[in-house]
N, C-alpha and C positions, 0 to 999 in steps of 0.2 A: 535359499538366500533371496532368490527373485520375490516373494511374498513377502519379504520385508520393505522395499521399496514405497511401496503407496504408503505404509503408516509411517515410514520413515520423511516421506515427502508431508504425509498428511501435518506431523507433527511438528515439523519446520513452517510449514504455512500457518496454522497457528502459530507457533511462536513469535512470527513476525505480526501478526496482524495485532498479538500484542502489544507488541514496543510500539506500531505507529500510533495506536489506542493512546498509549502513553502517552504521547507526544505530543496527541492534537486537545490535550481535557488540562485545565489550567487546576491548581490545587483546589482550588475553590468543588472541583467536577464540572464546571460548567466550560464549554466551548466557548472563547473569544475566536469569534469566526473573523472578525473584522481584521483584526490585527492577524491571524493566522494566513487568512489570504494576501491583504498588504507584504507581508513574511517571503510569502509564496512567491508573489509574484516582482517581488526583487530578488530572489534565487537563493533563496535561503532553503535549501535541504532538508532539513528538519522538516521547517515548514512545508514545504511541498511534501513530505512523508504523511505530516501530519494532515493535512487538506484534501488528501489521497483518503484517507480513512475515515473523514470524516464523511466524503462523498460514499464510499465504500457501505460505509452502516447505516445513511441517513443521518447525519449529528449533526443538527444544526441548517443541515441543507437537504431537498431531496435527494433519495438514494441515486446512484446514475454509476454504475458501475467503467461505463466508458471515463467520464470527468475521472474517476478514480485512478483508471490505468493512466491516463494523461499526468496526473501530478506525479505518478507512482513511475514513471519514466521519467519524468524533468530531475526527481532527487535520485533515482539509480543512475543517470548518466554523470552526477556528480559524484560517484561512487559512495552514495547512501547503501551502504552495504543491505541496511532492509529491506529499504524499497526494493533494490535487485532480487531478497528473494520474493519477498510479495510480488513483485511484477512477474516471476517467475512460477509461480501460485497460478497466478492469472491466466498465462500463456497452459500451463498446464491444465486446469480446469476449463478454460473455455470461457470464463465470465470477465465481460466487459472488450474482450477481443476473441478474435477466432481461435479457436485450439491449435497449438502448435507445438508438439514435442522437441522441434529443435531450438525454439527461441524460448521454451520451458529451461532447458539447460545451459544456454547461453552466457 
């Protein structure tokens, strides 16, 4: 059972970095960064999901994996269910904050 853990975390990290994927690409495919951050930085959840991701991959803006956990924390404290697990992602791999397995499951 212990061996199933990491693909089972791994596949949950995935999954989220999908939906914020989703979130931050307008139909067209193309990032409106302007407005996503504007979005963002009035407290908009989504937005901050999506802003988080797009730091995350480089879309639109340099990659910078810290700017990522910062949005990907402003929409988990408003209980963006994804960003909590993405931010959780995070904590558990090490990238963009220091490794932590307790704030991994938090």
């Amino acid at each position: 059972m212990e061996t199933r853990r990491p693909v089972a975390f791994a596949i949950v990290c995935v999954f989220a970095l999908l939906v914020s994927a989703w979130w931050s690409v307008a139909a067209d495919g193309k990032v409106d960064l302007a407005t996503l951050r504007q979005e963002a930085e009035k407290g908009n959840a989504k937005a901050q999901l999506g802003l988080g991701a797009c730091y995350a991959r480089g879309n639109g803006v340099p990659k910078n994996l810290a700017e990522a956990v910062k949005w990907y924390r402003k929409a988990a404290e408003q209980g963006e269910v994804a960003a909590q697990v993405i931010l959780g992602c995070q904590y558990g791999k090490g990238e963009g904050v220091e490794r932590d397995a307790t704030e991994a499951v938090r």
